[in-house]
N, C-alpha and C positions, 0 to 999 in steps of 0.2 A: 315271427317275433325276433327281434336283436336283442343278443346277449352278451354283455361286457365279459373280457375277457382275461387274464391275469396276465403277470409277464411270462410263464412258461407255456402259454398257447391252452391252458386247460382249464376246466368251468372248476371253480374253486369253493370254498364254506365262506368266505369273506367278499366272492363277485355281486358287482353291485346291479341289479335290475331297475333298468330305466321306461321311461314310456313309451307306448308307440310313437313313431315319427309323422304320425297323422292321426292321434287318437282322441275321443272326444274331451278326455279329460287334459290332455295337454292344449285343445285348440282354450277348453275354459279356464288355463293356468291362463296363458298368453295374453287372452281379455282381460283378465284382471291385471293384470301387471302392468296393462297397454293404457286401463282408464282410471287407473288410482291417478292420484295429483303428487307423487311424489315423496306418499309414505311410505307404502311398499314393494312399488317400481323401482326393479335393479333396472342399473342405467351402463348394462356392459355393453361393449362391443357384440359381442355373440349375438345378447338381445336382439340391439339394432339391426342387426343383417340378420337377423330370425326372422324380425319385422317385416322388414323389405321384401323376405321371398312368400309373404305373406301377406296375398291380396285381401284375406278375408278380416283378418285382424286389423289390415289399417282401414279399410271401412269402418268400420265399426269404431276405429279411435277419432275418426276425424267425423263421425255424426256427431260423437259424445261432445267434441271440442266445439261443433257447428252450436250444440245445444247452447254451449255455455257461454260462448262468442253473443248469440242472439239474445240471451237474459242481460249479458252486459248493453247492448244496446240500447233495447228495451227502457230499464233505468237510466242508462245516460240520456233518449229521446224524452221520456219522462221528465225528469232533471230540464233538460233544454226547453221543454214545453212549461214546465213549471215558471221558468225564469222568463219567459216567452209572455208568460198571462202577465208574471207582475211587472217587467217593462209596460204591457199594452194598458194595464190598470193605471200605471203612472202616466203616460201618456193623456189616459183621460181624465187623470184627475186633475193633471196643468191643463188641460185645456176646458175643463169646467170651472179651477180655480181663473182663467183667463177670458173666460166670455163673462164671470160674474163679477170680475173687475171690470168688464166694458158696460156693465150692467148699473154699474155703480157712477162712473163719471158719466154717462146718460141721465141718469137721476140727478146729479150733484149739477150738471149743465142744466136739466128743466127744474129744479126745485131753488128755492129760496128765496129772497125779494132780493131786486135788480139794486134797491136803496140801502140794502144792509153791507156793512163792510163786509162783515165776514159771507155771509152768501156770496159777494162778489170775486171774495180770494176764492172761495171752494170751485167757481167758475172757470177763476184765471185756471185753476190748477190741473180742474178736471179737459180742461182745452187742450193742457199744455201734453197731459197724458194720452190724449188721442193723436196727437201731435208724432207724440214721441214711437207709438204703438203705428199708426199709421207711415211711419221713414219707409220703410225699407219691404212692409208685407202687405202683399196685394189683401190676403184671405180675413186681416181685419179692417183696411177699408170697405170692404162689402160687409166684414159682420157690423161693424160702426153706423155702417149705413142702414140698414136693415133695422137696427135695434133703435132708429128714431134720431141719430148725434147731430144729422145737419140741420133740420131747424130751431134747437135753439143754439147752434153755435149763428148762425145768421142772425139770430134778435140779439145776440153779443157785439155785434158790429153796431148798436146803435143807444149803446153805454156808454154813460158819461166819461170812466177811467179808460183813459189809451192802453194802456197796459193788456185792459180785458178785448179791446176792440183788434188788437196786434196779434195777441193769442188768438184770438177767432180766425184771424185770417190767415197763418201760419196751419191751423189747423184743418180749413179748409181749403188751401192750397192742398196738402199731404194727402188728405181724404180723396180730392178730384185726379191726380196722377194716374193716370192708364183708366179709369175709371169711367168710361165712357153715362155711366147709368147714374152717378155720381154729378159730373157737369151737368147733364141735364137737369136733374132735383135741386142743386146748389143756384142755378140760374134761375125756374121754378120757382123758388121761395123767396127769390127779391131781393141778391146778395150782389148784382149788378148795381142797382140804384146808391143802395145803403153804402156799397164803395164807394161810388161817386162822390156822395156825402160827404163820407171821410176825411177824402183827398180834399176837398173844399173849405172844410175844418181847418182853424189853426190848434198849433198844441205841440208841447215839446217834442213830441215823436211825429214829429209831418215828414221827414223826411225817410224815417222806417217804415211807415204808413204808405206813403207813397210806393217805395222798392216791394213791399206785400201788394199792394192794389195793381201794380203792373205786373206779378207774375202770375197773380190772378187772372188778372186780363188774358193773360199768354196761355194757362193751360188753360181757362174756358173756352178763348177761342177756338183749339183743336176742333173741336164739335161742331161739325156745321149746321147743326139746329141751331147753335149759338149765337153763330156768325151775324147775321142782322138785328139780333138784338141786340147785341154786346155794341153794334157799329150805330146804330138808331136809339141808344141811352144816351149817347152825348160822353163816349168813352176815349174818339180820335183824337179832340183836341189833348185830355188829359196824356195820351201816349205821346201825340205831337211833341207836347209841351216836355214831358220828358228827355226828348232827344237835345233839345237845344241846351246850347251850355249856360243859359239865363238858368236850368231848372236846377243845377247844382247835383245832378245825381252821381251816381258811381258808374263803372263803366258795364260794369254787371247789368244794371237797370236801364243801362241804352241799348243793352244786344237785347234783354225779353222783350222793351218797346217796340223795336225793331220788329220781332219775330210776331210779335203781337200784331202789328199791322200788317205786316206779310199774310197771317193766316186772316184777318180781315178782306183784304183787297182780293182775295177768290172769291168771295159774294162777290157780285154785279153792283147788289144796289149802295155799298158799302164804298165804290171806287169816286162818284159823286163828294161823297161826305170828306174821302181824304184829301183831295184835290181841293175843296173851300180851306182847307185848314192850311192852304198854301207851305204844301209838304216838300212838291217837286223841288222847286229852286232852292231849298234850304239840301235836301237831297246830294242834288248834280255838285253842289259846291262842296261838300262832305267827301266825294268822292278821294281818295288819295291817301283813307284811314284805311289798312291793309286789314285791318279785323272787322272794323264796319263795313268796309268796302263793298264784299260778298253777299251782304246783307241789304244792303243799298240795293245794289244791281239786280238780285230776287224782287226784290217792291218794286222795281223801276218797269222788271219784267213782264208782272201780273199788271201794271197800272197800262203799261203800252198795247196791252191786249185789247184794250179798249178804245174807240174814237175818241172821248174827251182827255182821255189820259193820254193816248197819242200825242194829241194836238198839245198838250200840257208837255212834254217832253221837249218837241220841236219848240215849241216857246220860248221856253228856259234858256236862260243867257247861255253860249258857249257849250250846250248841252254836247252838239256831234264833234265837236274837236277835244271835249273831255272824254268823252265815249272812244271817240279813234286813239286817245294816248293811250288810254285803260286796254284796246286792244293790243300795244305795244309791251303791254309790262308779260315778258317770256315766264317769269319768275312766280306770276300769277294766274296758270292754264284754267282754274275754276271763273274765274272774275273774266277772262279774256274769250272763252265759251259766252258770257249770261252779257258780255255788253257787245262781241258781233251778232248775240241771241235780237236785242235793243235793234241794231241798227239796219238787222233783215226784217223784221216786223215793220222797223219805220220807211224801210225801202221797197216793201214789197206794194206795201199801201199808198203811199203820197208819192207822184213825181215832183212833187218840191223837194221833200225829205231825199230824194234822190240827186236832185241836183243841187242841195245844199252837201251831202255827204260827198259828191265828185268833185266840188268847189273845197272843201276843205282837205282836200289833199289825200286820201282814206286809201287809195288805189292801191300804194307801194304799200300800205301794214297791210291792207288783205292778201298781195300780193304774197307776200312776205308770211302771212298765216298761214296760208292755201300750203306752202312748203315745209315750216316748220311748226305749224301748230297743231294740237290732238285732233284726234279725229272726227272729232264734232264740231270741235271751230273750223276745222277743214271746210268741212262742208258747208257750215254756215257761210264761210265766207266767199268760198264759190258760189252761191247762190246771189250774193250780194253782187258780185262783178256781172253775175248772167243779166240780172238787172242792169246794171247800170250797159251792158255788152246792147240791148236790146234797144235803148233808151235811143243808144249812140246809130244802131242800126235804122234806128223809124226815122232819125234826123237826117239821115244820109236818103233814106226815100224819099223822104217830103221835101229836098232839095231839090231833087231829080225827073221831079212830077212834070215840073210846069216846062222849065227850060232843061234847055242842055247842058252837059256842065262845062262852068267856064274856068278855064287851069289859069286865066289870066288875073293880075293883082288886082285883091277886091279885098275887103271887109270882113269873110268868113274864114279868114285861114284855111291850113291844109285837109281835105275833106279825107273822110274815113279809109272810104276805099282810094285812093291816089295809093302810089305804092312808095313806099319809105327808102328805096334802094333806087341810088340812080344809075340806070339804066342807060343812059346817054341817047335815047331814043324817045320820042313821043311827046306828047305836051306836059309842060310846068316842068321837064327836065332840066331849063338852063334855071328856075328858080331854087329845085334841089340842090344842085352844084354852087349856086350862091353861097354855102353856108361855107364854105371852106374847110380849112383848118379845125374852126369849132361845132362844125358840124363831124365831123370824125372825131375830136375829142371828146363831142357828147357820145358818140355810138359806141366810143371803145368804156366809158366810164360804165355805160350803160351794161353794157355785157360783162364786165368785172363784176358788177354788180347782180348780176344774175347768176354769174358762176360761184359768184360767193352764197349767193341762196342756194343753189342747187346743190355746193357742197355741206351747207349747214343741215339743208334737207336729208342729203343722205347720211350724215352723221347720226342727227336725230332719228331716223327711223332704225340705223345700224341701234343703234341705244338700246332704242324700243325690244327689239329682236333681242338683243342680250337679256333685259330683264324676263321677258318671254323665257326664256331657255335656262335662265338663273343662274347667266356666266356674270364673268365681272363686270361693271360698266364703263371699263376702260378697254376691255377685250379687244373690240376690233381699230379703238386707237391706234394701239401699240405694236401692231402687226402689219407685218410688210402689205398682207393682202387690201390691210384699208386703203392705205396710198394708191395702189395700183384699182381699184375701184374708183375712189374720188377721181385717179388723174386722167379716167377714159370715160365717166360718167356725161349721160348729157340728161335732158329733163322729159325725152323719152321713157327714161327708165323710174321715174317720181312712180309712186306707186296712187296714183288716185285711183 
C-alpha cells in the first residue's frame, strides 16, 4: 500500500490516503471520467498521460466513441436514403406526368374531325409538341412511337391547311433521326407518297414544304430497306429538281438533296432512275462550288461504280479535264482523294477512258499527287499511271511483233523503249542530237521541275511528321537540318 507522506518524513492525523496505483476502483474512476461527454471529465494533463499509459481504459473509450460515431451514421445513411426515395419518387412522378402528356397529344393527334377548326389547331399543336419533345431525346421518339403518334401524324400530311401538313412533317422528320424502327413504320404507312403530293401541290408554304419533304427524303433514305422505294416513288426527279437554281431553294436544301441522292445511288436499281433525270452533266458543270463540290464527287463516285453510270461520266461534256483540275486543287485533299477515286474506276475499266485521261494531259497532276498528295490519292494515283505504264507497254509489243523496229523517220514518233539519253552510239542517235539546244532546255526545265516536286514532297511529308509528333508546323522549316535534307534529297528517298 502507498502512503502520502507530510513534509517532516512522518505518517501524520492530516496524511491523505489515496488509491492503489492499479486498483479496481481506480481502474472504474478512470472509465467514467474517460466515457462522460464532458460533464464530469476533468480534462488535466495528469489525466491525459494517466490515459496513455492506460491501454485498458482507452479501449474502452474508443468502443464507446466507435458506438456513437456508428448511431450517427446510421441516421445520417437513414437521412440520405430518405432523401434518396423522394428524389427517386419525383423522378417518377415527371416521368409519369411525361409519358401521360405523350398520351395526350396521341389522342389530340387521332381524335377530332379533320373539318373542324378547332380539332385541326389541337392537331397543329399536338404535332408541334412531339416535335418539340422528339429534338433532342432518342427515349421519347421510341415512347412516341410505341404509343401509336406516327400514323396519324402521316394522315396530317393530307390536310387541306399547310400549316397542319408542315407540322406533320417537322414532326416526323424529329421522330425518324437515329431511329432505324421509326423509318421503317413512317415509310410503312405511305408517308413517301403523301410527300410527293405535297411537293406537287401549290400553296403559300411550297417552298417550306419543299425544304421538309427533302429532309425527309434524306433521313428516310439512311435505311436501306427504304432505298428502292423512296427511289421507285418518283422521288429523284423532286430531289433533282431541287438542286438546280430554276427550284429557288436555300443552300441548306441543296446539301440534304444532295446527300439524299447519294444514299439513293448505293441501291443498284436506283442508279438507272438518276441517270434519266439527266443528273450527270448538270453535276460535272457544278463542280467548282467548294461545299457542294465534295458532295458532287461522293454521287459521281457511287454512280461510276456502275457500267451505265460509267459510260454517263465519260459522256459528259469536259467530264476528265474537270476531274484532272479538281485533282489540282492542293487546298482541297477530301475532293482531290474522291475525283483521282473517279478517274481509277474509269481507268481501270475502259481503254478509251484511258486514252482519253492520257490525251488530256493528267500525267504531270498524278505525277504531282503520287509526291504531294495524302496517302490515299497517293495510291490512287499510282495506280492510275500503272495503267496507263501498261497501256504504253502492250503498244510498244504490238509494234515489235511483226517487223523490226525501225529508228528511221516514220509516222509513230519516239518508241517507248528507244533510250531518251544520247548516247552518240547506235541507231536514231543522230535524230536524238537533232533537237539541240531545245532539246536540253526541255531536259534541264524538265528536271527543275522534278526537283521542285521532290522538294515539295519532302516538305509535305516533313509537315506530316510534325503533326504526328505535335511540334510546330513550321519546325523543320526553320532549321538548318531541313535545308541540308532538301539540298541532298533525291526521289530514292520519297517514301512510297
Amino acid at each position: 500500500m502507498v502512503m502520502a507522506k507530510g513534509q517532516d518524513g512522518r505518517r501524520g492525523g492530516k496524511e491523505k490516503r489515496r488509491y492503489p496505483a492499479f486498483s479496481a476502483a481506480y481502474f472504474k474512476q478512470k472509465i467514467l471520467d474517460a466515457v462522460s461527454c464532458g460533464g464530469t471529465r476533468r480534462r488535466s494533463v495528469d489525466m491525459e498521460a494517466e490515459l496513455c499509459v492506460l491501454p485498458a481504459v482507452a479501449d474502452a473509450c474508443g468502443g464507446k466513441r466507435s458506438e456513437r460515431l456508428a448511431e450517427l451514421l446510421m441516421v445520417e445513411a437513414k437521412e440520405e436514403r430518405q432523401r434518396g426515395e423522394a428524389e427517386a419518387e419525383e423522378v417518377v412522378r415527371r416521368k409519369v406526368e411525361r409519358l401521360q402528356g405523350f398520351e395526350r397529344a396521341v389522342k389530340e393527334l387521332e381524335g377530332g374531325k379533320d373539318e373542324e377548326e378547332d380539332g385541326v389547331m389541337r392537331k397543329v399543336e399536338a404535332a408541334m409538341r412531339v416535335r418539340r419533345a422528339c429534338r433532342d431525346d432518342a427515349e421519347a421518339r421510341a415512347t412516341l412511337a410505341m404509343l401509336g403518334a406516327i400514323p396519324p401524324l402521316v394522315a396530317m400530311l393530307e390536310l387541306a391547311s399547310s400549316g397542319a401538313r408542315v407540322a406533320a412533317l417537322y414532326a416526323l422528320l424529329n421522330l425518324s433521326i437515329g431511329n432505324d424502327l421509326n423509318k421503317a413504320a413512317i415509310v410503312k404507312a405511305g408517308a413517301v407518297h403523301k410527300m410527293l403530293t405535297m411537293v406537287q401541290a401549290k400553296g403559300e408554304a411550297e417552298q417550306e414544304t419543299l425544304e421538309g419533304v427533302v429532309a425527309n427524303f434524306l433521313a428516310l433514305s439512311a435505311l436501306d430497306a427504304n432505298k428502292p422505294i423512296i427511289g421507285s416513288s418518283g422521288a429523284i426527279p423532286i430531289l433533282v429538281g431541287a438542286l438546280r437554281p430554276s427550284g429557288g431553294t436555300c443552300r441548306q436544301c441543296k446539301l440534304d438533296a444532295l446527300r439524299a441522292l447519294y444514299n439513293l445511288s448505293i441501291a443498284p436499281s436506283n442508279v438507272h432512275l438518276i441517270l434519266e433525270a439527266q443528273l450527270v452533266p448538270f453535276l460535272i458543270r457544278t463542280l467548282g462550288d467548294m461545299e457542294l463540290s465534295d458532295r458532287i464527287l461522293a454521287l459521281l463516285g457511287n454512280l461510276v461504280c456502275t457500267p451505265e453510270g460509267r459510260k454517263a461520266v465519260s459522256a459528259a461534256r469536259d467530264s476528265v479535264p474537270i476531274l484532272i483540275d479538281v485533282v489540282n486543287w492542293i487546298d482541297a485533299p477530301d475532293c482531290q482523294e474522291k475525283a483521282v477515286y473517279i478517274l481509277m474506276v474509269m481507268a481501270h475499266k475502259s481503254y478509251q477512258d484511258r486514252q482519253t485521261i492520257l490525251e488530256a494531259g493528267a500525267v504531270s497532276a498524278l505525277l504531282e499527287l503520287t509526291l504531294i498528295g495524302s496517302p490515299l490519292a497517293q495510291k490512287r494515283a499510282s495506280r492510275i499511271l500503272e495503267f496507263l505504264r501498261t497501256d504504253k507497254r502492250k503498244e510498244a509489243l504490238d509494234d515489235g511483233e511483226d517487223d523490226e523496229p525501225n529508228f528511221s523517220s516514220n509516222n509513230h514518233g519516239v518508241s517507248v523503249s528507244e533510250p531518251i539519253v544520247d548516247t552518240g552510239r547506235g541507231y536514231g542517235s543522230g535524230r536524238l542530237r537533232g533537237g539541240g539546244a531545245d532539246a536540253e532546255k526541255g531536259m534541264s526545265e524538265e528536271k527543275m521541275a522534278v526537283a521542285k516536286l521532290v522538294e515539295q514532297s519532302l516538305e509535305s511529308n516533313l509537315k506530316r511528321i510534325a503533326r504526328r509528333a505535335n511540334l510546330p508546323i513550321d519546325y523543320f522549316t526553320q532549321s538548318a537540318r531541313f535545308k541540308s535534307l532538301t539540298a541532298s534529297s533525291t526521289s530514292k528517298s520519297l517514301p512510297f
